[in-house]
N, C-alpha and C positions, 0 to 999 in steps of 0.2 A: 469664292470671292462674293463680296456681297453686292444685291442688285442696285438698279439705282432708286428703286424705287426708297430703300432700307437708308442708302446714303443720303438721300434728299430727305427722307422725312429725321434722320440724325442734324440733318442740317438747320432744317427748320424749329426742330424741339432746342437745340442753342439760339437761335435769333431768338427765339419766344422766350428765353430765360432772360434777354433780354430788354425786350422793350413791349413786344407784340400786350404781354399782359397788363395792360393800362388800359387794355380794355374792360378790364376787369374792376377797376377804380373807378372809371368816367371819365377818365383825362385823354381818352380814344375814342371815338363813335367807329361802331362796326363798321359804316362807310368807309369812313379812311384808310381803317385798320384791312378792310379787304384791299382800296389801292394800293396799301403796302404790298400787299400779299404780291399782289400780280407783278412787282418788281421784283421779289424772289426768285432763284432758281426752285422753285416748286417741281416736285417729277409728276408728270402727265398723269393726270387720271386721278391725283388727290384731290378731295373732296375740299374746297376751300369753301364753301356756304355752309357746307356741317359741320367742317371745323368752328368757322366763328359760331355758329348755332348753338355751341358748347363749353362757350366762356367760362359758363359759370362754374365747371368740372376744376376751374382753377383756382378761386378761392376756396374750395369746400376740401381741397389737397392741400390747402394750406393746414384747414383747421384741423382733418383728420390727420395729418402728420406732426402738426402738434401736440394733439392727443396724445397718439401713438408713443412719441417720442418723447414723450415726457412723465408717462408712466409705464414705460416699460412691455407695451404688448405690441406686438406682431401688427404691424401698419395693414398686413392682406386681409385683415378679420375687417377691417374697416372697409377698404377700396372693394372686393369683392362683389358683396351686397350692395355698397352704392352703387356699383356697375349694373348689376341687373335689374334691382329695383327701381332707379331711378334715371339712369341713363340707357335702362331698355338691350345691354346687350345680352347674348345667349351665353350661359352660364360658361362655356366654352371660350368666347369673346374674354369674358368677365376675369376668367383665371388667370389666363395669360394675359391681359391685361394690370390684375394684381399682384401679378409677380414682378414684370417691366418695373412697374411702378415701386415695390420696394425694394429691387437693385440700388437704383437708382437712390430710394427713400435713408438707407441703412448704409452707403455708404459713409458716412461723415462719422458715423457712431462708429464704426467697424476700422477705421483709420486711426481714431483716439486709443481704443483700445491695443490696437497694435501699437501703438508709442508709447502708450504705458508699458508694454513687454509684459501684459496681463495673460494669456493666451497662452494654454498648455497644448503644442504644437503636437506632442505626443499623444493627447490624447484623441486631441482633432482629428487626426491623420487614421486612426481606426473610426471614428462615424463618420468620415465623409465617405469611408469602403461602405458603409449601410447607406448611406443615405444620398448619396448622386446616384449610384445605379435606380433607386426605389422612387427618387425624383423624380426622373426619366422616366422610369415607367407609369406611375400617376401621370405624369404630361399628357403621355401616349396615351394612356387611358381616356384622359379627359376628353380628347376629340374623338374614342369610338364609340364609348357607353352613348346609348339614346338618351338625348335632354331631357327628355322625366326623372329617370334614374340619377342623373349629375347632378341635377336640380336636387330630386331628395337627398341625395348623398351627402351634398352641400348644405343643406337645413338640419342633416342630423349631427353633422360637422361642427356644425354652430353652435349646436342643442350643448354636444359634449365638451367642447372648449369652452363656453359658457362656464359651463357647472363646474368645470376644473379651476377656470377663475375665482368661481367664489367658494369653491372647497379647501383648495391648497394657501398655505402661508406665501407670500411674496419672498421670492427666490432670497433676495436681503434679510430676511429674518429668520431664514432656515437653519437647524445644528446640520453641519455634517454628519453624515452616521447615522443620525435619528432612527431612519427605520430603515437602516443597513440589512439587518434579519440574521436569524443563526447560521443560514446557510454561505451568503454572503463575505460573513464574518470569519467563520471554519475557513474557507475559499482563501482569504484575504491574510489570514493565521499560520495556516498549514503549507502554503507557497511564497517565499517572497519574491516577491516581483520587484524590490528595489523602494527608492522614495522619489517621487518629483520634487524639485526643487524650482520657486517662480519668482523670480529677483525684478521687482517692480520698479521703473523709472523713478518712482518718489521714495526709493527707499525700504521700502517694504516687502517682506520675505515670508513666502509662503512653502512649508511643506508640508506632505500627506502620501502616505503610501499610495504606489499604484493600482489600480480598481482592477477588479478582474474586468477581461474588456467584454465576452459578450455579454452581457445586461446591457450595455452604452449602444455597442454596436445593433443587438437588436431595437433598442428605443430608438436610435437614429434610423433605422431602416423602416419604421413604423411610422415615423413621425415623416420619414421624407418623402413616401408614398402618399400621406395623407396632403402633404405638402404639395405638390403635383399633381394631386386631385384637387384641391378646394383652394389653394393658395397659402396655407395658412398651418399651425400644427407642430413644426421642427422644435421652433423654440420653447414652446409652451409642453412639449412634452418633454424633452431633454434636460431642460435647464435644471428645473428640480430635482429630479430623480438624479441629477449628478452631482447633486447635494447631498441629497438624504441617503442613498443609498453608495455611493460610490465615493462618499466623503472629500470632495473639493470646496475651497472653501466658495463662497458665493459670488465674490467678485470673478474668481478664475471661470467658476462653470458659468456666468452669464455672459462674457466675451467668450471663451472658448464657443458655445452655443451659438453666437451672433455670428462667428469667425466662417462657421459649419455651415450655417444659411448662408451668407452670404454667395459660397464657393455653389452652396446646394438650388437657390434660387434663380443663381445667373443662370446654370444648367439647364434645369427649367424653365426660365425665359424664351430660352435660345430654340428648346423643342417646341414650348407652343409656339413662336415666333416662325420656326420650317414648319410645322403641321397646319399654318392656317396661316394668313393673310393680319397681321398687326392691326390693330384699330389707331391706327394712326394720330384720328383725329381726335381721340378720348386721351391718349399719352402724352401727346404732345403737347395737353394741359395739364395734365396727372404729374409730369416728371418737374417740370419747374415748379410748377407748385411746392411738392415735397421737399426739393431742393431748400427751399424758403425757410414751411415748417417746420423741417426738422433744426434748423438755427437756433429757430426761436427753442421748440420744443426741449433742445438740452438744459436750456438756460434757465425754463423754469419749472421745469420739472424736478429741481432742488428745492423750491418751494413748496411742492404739494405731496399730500400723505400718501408712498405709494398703495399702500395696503386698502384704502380705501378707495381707490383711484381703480385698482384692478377687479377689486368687487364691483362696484359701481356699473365698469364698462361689461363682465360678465353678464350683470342681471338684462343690460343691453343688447347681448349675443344672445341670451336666449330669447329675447324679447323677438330679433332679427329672424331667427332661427325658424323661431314657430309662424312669424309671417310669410318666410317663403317656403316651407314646407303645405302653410292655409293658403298660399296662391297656384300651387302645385297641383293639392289634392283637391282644392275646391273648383278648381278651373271647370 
C-alpha cells in the first residue's frame, strides 16, 4: 500500500496540473502561490519553499518535452542531465527522476499508437522478457554503484547515444532488411516462423515474416539495462535494429518500441521510487510540465525535418556528455 507521503505528493502533482503553475507565467507571485500551498492536504515534512524555489523546472518541461516529442527521441536524454547539471541532484536522484517524468511524458504517444492497433503485441511480449527484468536491474544498480562511477557511466551514456543519433538514418527512413546479414537471413529462410499480420485503424496492412527473436530479445535486454542505469537507451537502441535487421516495417517497430518502454520505464520508476525517497519537489514540476509539451510536441512535430532534428540534438548529447564526464574527472 502506498505511503502517504507518495499519495499526497500524487495529490499535489494534479492540483499543479492545474493551477499551481501560473506561477510560472506571472499571473501567481510565489507568495500567494505558497498561501495556496498551506490550504493543501500537503503530507508532513514536504518541502513547500524548495518546491516553489523550483518553478522554473516547469517551463523548461515544457520545452524539453516538446522537443522530445516532436522529434522522436527519448525525453530521459533531456531531463537526466537537466537534473544534475542544473537542478543539482545526485545522478541517482537524476535517473529516477527521468524516468517518473517520462512515464508520465510518453503516455499520450503510447495511447495514440495503441488506437491505431500499430503495435506487434507478439513481438513486444519477447523484449519486455529482456528488458523489465534488465530494467530492474540497472534501477538497482543505480543506487549501489559509487556516484563517480554513475556519473561516468552516465557521460559515456551520452557520448554513445549521441553518436548513434547522428550515425544511424531516422527509424522513418530505414529499408527493412537492410543489413538483415546472411546469418540472420539463412535463420529467417531455413525456419518458418509464420508471418505477422498488423491491420491498422486507418486501413493499412502490414506484413513481414517473423524475426528470429533472440537478436530483439538481446537488444531489449541491453538497452533496458542501460535504461535503468542512465534513464535513457531502450528506444534508441531497439527501434532501428528492428528495422534493419528484423525487417518491421518502421511505423510497427517505433510504437512496438514505445509500447516496450513504456511497460519498461514504469518498472523502473517504481524501483527507484522503493530504493530511494522521490524528489518530490522537482516532479511535481517535471510531470505537468510534460504533460503540456508533449500536446504541443505531437502537433508540430509534423512540421519539422526529423532527420535533421535528431542529428541536431545528438551533436547536443555529446556536447552534454563530455561536460559531465569534464565535471566528474575535473572536480
Amino acid at each position: 500500500m502506498m505511503d502517504d507521503r507518495a499519495l499526497g505528493a500524487g495529490h499535489l502533482v494534479a492540483v499543479l496540473g492545474a493551477g499551481i503553475p501560473l506561477v510560472a507565467v506571472g499571473t501567481l507571485d510565489v507568495g500567494t502561490a505558497g498561501s495556496l500551498l498551506t490550504s493543501l492536504p500537503v503530507p508532513a515534512g514536504f518541502p513547500v519553499d524548495q518546491f516553489l524555489a523550483h518553478w522554473w523546472v516547469f517551463p523548461a518541461s515544457i520545452l524539453f518535452s516538446m522537443i522530445a516529442l516532436s522529434s522522436g527521441v527519448s525525453g530521459a536524454l533531456f531531463f537526466s542531465p537537466f537534473f544534475i547539471l542544473v537542478v543539482g541532484l545526485s545522478p541517482a536522484q537524476a535517473i529516477g527522476a527521468g524516468l517518473m517524468t517520462e512515464v508520465f511524458g510518453m503516455g499520450n504517444g503510447l495511447l495514440n499508437y495503441v488506437r491505431q492497433r500499430v503495435v506487434d503485441y507478439a513481438t513486444a511480449k519477447w523484449l519486455l522478457l529482456g528488458a523489465v527484468p534488465s530494467v530492474v536491474v540497472g534501477a538497482l544498480a543505480a543506487h549501489y554503484v559509487p556516484t563517480t562511477l554513475l556519473t561516468l557511466a552516465f557521460g559515456v551514456g551520452l557520448l554513445g547515444l549521441g553518436a548513434f543519433l547522428v550515425s544511424y538514418e531516422p527509424p522513418e527512413e530505414c529499408v527493412p532488411g537492410e543489413e538483415e546479414g546472411e546469418y540472420l537471413e539463412r535463420k529467417r529462410e531455413n525456419i518458418d516462423r509464420g508471418e505477422t499480420v498488423i491491420e491498422a485503424s486507418d486501413g493499412e496492412t502490414y506484413r513481414y515474416d517473423v524475426c528470429w527473436r533472440p537478436p530483439g530479445v538481446a537488444l531489449a535486454t541491453a538497452g533496458g539495462f542501460v535504461t535503468g542505469l542512465i534513464s535513457a537507451g531502450l528506444p534508441e537502441i531497439t527501434t532501428t535494429q528492428l528495422i534493419v535487421r528484423c525487417r518491421l516495417p518502421p511505423r510497427v517497430a517505433i510504437a512496438t518500441s514505445v509500447f516496450v518502454l513504456g511497460i519498461a520505464a514504469m518498472a523502473g520508476a517504481i524501483v527507484h521510487a522503493l530504493a530511494a525517497t522521490p524528489v518530490w519537489y522537482v516532479v511535481a514540476w517535471s510531470i505537468p510540465g510534460v504533460l503540456i509539451g508533449g500536446t504541443i510536441g505531437t502537433r508540430i512535430g509534423k512540421c519539422l525535418p526529423s532527420d535533421l532534428m535528431e542529428r541536431a540534438l545528438g551533436v547536443v548529447f555529446v556536447g552534454v556528455g563530455l561536460i559531465v564526464l569534464a565535471s566528474e574527472l575535473l572536480a
